[in-house]
C-alpha positions as CSV (number, residue, x, y, z in Angstrom):
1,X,112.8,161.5,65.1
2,X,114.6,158.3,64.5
3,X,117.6,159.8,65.8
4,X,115.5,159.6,69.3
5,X,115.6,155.6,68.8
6,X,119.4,155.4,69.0
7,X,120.3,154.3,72.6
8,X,124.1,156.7,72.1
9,X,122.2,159.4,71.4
10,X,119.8,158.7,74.3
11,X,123.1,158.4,76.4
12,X,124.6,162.2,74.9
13,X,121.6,163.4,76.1
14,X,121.5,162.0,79.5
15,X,124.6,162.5,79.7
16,X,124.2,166.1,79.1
17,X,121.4,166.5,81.4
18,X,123.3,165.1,84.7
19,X,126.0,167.2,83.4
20,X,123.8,170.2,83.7
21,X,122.0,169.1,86.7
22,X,125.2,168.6,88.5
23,X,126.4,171.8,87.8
24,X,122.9,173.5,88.8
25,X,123.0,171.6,91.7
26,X,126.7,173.2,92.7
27,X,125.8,176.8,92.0
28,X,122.6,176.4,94.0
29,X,124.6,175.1,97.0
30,X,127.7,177.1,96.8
31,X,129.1,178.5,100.0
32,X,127.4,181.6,100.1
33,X,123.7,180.0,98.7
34,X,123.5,177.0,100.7
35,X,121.8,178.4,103.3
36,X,119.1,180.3,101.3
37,X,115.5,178.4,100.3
38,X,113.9,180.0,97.7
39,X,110.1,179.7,97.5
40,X,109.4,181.4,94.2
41,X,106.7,182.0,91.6
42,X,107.5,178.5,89.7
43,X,107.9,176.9,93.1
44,X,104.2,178.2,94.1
45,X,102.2,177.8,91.2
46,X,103.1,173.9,91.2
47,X,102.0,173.3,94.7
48,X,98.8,175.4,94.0
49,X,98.2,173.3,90.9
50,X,98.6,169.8,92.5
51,X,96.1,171.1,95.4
52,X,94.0,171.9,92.5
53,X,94.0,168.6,90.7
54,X,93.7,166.7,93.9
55,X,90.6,168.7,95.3
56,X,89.5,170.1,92.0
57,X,89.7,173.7,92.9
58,X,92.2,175.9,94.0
59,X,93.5,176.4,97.2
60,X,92.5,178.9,100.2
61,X,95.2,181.4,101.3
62,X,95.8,179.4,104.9
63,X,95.5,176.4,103.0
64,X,98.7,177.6,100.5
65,X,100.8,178.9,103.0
66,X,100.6,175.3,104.5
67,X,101.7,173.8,101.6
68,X,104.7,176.7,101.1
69,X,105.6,176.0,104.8
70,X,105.2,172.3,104.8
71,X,107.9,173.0,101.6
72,X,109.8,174.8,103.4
73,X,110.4,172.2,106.5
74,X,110.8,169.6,103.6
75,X,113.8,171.3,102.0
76,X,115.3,172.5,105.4
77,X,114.8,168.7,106.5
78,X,116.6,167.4,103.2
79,X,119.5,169.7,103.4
80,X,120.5,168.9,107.0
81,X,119.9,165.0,105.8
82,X,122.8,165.9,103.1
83,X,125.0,168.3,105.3
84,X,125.5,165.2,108.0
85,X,125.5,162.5,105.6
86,X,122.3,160.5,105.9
87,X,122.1,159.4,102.5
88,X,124.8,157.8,102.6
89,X,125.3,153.8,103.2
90,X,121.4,154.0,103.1
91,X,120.4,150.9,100.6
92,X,116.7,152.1,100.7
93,X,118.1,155.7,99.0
94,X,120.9,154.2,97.0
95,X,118.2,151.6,95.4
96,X,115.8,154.6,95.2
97,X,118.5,156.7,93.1
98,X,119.4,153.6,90.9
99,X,115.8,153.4,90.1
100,X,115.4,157.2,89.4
101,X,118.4,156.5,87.0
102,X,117.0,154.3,84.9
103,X,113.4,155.7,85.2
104,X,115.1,159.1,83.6
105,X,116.8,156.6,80.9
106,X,113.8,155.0,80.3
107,X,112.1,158.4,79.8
108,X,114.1,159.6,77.2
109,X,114.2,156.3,75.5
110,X,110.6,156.5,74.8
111,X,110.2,160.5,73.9
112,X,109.4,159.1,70.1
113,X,106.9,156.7,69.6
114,X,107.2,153.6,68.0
115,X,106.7,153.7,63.8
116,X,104.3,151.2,62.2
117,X,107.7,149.7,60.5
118,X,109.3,149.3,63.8
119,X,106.6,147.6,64.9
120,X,105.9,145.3,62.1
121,X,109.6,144.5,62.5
122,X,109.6,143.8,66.0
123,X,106.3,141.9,66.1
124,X,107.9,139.5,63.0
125,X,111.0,138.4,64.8
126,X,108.7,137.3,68.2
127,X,105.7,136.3,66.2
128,X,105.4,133.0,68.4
129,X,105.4,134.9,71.5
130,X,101.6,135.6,70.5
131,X,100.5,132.9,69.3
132,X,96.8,132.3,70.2
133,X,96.4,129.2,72.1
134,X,93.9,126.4,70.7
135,X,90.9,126.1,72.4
136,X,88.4,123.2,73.2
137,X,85.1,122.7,74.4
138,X,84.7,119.2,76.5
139,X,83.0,117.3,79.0
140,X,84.0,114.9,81.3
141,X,83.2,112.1,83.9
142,X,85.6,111.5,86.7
143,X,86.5,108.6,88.8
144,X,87.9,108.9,92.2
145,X,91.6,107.0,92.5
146,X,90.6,107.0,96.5
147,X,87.5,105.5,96.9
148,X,88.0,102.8,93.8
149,X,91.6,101.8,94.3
150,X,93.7,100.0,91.8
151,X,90.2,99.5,90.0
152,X,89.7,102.7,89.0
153,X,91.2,102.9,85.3
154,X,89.4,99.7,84.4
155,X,86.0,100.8,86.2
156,X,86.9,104.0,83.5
157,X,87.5,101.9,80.4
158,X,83.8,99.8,81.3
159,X,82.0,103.3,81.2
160,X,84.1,104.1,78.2
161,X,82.8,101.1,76.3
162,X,79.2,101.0,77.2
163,X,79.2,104.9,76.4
164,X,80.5,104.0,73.1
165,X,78.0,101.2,72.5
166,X,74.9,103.8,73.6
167,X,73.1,105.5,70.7
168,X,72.8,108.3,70.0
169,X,76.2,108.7,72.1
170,X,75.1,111.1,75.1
171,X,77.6,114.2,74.9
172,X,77.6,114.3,78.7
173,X,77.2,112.0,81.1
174,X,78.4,113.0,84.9
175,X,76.4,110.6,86.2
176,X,78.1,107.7,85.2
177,X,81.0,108.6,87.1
178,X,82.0,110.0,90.8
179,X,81.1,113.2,92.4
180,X,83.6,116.0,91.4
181,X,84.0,119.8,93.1
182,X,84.5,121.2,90.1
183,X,82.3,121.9,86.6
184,X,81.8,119.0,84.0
185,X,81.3,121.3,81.2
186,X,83.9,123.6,79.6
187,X,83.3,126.0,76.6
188,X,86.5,126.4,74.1
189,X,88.9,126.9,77.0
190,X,92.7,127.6,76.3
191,X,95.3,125.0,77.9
192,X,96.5,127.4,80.3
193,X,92.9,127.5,81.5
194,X,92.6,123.8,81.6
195,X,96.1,123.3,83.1
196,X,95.3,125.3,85.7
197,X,92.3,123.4,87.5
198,X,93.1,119.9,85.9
199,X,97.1,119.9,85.9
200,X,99.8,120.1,83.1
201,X,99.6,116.6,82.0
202,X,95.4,116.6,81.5
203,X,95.6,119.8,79.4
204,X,98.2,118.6,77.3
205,X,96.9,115.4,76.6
206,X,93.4,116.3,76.0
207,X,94.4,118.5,72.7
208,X,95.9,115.1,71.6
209,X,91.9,113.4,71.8
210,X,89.9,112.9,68.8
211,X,86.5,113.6,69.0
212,X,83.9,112.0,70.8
213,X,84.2,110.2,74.2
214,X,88.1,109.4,74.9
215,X,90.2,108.5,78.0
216,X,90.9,107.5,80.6
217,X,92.9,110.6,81.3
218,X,95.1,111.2,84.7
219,X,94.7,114.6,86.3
220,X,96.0,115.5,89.8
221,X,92.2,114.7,91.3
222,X,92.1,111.0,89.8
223,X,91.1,109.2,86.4
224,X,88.5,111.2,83.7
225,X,86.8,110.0,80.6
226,X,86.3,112.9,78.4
227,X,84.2,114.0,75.7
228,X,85.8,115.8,72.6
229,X,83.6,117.9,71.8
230,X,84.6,122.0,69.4
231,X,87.8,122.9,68.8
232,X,89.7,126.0,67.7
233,X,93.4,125.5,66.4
234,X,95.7,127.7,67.7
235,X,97.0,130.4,65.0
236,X,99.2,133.6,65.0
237,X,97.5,137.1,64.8
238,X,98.0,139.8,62.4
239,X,99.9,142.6,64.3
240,X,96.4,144.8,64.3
241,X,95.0,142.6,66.8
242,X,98.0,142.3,69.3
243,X,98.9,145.6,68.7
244,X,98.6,147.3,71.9
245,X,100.5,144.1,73.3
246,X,103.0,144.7,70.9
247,X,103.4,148.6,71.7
248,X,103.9,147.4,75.0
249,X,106.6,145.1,74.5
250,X,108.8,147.2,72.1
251,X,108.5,149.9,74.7
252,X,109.8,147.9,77.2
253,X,112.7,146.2,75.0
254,X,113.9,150.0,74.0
255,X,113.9,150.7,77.7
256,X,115.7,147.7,78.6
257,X,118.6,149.1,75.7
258,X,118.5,152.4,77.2
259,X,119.5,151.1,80.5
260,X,122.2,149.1,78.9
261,X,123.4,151.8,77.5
262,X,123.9,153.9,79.8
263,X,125.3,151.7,82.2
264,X,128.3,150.6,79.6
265,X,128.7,154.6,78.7
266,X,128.7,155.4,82.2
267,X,130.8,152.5,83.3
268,X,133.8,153.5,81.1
269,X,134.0,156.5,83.5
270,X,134.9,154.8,86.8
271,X,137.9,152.2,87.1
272,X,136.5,148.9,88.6
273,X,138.4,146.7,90.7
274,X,137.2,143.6,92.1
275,X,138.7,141.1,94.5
276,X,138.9,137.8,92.8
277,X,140.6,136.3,95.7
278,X,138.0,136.9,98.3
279,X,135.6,136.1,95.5
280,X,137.8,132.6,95.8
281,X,137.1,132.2,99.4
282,X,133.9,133.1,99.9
283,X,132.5,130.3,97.1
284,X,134.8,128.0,98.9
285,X,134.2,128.9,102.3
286,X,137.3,129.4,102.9
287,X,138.2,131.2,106.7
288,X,138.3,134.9,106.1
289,X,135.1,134.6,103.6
290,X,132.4,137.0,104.5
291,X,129.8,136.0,106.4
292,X,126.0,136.3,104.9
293,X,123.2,135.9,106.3
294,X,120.5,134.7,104.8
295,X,117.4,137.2,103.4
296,X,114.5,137.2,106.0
């Protein structure tokens, strides 16, 4: 099976199966075949079954000889589409054929699961990539840069000391402070979380805090004092608890190798040539350069 892994052998493979779908494809529609459609057995029993699976039972006599007829007009319709040359020039089908490329690629890259060993491998080399974040519980009292002006940070700093000076030392204390349209109270939330109703700079410095009442602290609303309150360090898991994660991403790494590969194997087959010069003058805007226009 690890012979499945290798992104060559994925490419022989592929290789042989375009190969053989090329040459199916010509004896199908040669001269004296084109004009024949074919609705047999195979052809029958796989629109019955997809009727089946969509309206959980089978299909009625009228209702199958739809589906064979609406076949029919499908495969009479694509022929005549080929025979006067509509796919071609067509970005919509030429993208939708580049994607059915690399979707086959992609297929046979991942006939074989991943090993436990491959795994462990691949989840040791990116270990940081899941790191779990540190989390912190705070409150905090907020102060509106609007209404209080240049005053604001020391009008923070006076709260700041008299909460200091207050025993016990209230964990909360809203009050104190401004209105505010969001919570005061947040439960071991991860800096993403934070940074994304307080801003980058709060949620960065408020892992720096010690516990207990701190600030004042900037956020994107105005100044905040801020209690310090549980705290969970950030760590990195054992593969068992990312694991599905990790499946995930090795998966889409080998599939990202597949379609490198076959694009250098099948790239050796064609003989590229490129126009530097026009490159040239179309970065310098000289006349002559194409004209784009620009992406609606």
């Amino acid at each position: 099976m690890k012979l499945l892994r290798e992104p060559l052998f994925q490419f022989a493979i592929l290789g042989g199966l375009l190969f053989a779908i090329y040459a199916f494809a010509s004896d199908t529609f040669s001269a004296d075949e084109a004009r024949r459609i074919e609705m047999n057995e195979a052809e029958i029993t796989f629109l019955a079954a997809n009727w089946q699976r969509q309206w959980q039972r089978p299909p009625m006599e009228q209702e199958l000889r739809a589906l064979v007829d609406a076949r029919v007009r499908e495969e009479v319709l694509y022929r005549e589409a080929l025979a006067v040359g509509l796919d071609q020039n067509d970005i919509v089908v030429r993208r939708r054929m580049v994607q059915k490329m690399e979707m086959l690629s992609q297929d046979l890259a991942l006939l074989a699961d991943p090993t436990d060993t491959e795994l462990q491998a691949f989840f040791g080399e990116r270990k940081e990539e899941y790191t779990v974040p540190a989390r912190l519980s705070f409150s905090h009292i907020y102060f509106n840069a609007d209404s209080r002006g240049a005053a604001v940070e020391d009008d923070a700093r006076r709260v700041l000391a008299d909460l200091r000076g207050m025993n016990p030392v209230p964990e909360r204390a809203p009050e104190l402070g401004d209105r505010f349209m969001l919570p005061y109270d947040y439960s071991l939330r991860a800096p993403l979380e934070v940074q994304q109703q307080f801003g980058s700079y709060f949620a960065e410095e408020i892992l720096k805090l010690a516990p207990g009442w701190q600030g004042p602290v900037a956020s994107g609303y105005g100044v905040h004092l801020v209690y310090v309150g549980d705290r969970v360090e950030g760590r990195i898991p054992e593969l068992a608890e990312v694991r599905d994660r990790v499946v995930n991403d090795y998966n889409r790494d080998r599939s990202e190798r597949a379609n490198a590969a076959l694009y250098d194997g099948l790239r050796t087959n064609y003989e590229i040539i490129v126009d530097e010069e026009a490159i040239a003058r179309a970065l310098s805007g000289q006349p002559g350069a194409p004209q784009v226009s620009p992406t609606p």
